[in-house]
C-alpha positions as CSV (number, residue, x, y, z in Angstrom):
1,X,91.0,59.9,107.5
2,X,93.5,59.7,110.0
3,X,96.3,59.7,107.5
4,X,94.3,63.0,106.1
5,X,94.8,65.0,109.7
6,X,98.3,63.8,110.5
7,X,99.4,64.9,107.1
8,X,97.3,68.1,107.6
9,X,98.8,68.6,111.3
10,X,102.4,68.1,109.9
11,X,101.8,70.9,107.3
12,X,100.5,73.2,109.8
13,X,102.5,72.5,112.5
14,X,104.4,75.8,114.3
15,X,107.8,76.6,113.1
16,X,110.4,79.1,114.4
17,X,111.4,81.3,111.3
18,X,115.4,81.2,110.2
19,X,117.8,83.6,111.5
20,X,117.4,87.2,110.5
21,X,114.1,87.0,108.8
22,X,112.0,89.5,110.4
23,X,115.2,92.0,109.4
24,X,114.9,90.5,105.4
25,X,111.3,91.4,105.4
26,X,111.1,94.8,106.7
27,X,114.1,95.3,104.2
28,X,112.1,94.1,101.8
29,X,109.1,96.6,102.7
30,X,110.7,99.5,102.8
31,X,112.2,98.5,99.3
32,X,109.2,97.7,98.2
33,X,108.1,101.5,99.6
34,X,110.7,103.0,98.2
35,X,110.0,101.6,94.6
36,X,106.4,102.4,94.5
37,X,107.3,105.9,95.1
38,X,110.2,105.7,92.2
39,X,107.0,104.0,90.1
40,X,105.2,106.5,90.5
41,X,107.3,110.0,89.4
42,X,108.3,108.1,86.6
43,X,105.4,107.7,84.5
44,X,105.9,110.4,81.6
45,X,102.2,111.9,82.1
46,X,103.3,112.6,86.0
47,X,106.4,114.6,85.0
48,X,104.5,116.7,82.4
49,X,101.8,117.4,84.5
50,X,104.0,118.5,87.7
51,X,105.6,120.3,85.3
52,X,102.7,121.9,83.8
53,X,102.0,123.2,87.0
54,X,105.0,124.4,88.5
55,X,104.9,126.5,84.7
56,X,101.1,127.8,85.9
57,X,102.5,128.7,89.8
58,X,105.5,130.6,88.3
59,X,103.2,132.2,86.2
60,X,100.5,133.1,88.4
61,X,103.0,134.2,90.9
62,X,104.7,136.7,88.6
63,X,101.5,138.4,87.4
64,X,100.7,138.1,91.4
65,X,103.7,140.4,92.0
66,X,103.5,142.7,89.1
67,X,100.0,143.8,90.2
68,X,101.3,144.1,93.5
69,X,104.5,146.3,92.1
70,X,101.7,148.0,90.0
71,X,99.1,148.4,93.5
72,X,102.3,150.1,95.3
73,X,103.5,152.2,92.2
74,X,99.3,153.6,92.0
75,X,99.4,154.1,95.9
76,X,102.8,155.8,96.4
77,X,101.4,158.5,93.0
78,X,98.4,159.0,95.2
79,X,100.4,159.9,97.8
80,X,102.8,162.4,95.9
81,X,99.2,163.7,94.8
82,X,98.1,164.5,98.0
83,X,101.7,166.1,99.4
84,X,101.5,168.2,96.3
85,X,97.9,169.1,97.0
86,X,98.1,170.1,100.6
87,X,101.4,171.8,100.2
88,X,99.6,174.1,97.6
89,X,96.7,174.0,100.1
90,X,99.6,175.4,102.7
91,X,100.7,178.2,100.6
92,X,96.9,179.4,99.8
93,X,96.3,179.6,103.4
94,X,99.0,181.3,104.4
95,X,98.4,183.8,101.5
96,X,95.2,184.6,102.9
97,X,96.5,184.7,105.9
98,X,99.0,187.3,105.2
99,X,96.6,189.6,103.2
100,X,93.9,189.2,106.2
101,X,96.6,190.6,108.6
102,X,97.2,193.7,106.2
103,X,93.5,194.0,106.2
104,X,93.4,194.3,109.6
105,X,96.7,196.6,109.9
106,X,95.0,198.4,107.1
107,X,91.4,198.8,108.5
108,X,92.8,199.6,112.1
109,X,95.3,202.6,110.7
């Protein structure tokens, strides 16, 4: 058994690592990182699917904005509406107006 340990002791023993190691293994990580990453975008099914959806943003964004242009287009007739209105408004008033004060000139002569 004593053979056993010393053989298992020698195995085990602490060593220094070489030169540069810690350097060639964080290279190696960030490699390793950086390829998963590359894995990953190329599978076929990923690029069809992102873009799948980039097509379903651009088109959700567009009908987005044309209701929008639509909403502004609907608001700014409205508000044409209403200038036209109250400028008719105006004019009945001060038609009335006027034949109230010949009226009153009238009445009072």
């Amino acid at each position: 058994m004593n053979r056993l340990e010393d053989d298992l002791r020698m195995a085990l023993k602490r060593e220094e690592p070489p030169e540069g190691f810690l350097e060639r293994v964080l290279a190696e990580t960030r490699a390793e990182k950086q390829r998963t990453w590359i894995r990953i975008f190329a599978q076929p099914g990923l690029k069809w699917a992102l873009a799948g959806a980039m097509c379903l943003v651009l088109l959700v964004g567009g009908i987005e904005y044309k209701r929008a242009q639509d909403e502004q287009a609907r608001g700014e007739a409205a508000k044409a509406q209403l200038i036209l209105a109250l400028r008719i408004t105006a004019d009945k008033l001060q038609l009335a107006q006027t034949r109230l004060q010949q009226h009153s000139v009238e009445s009072v002569d």
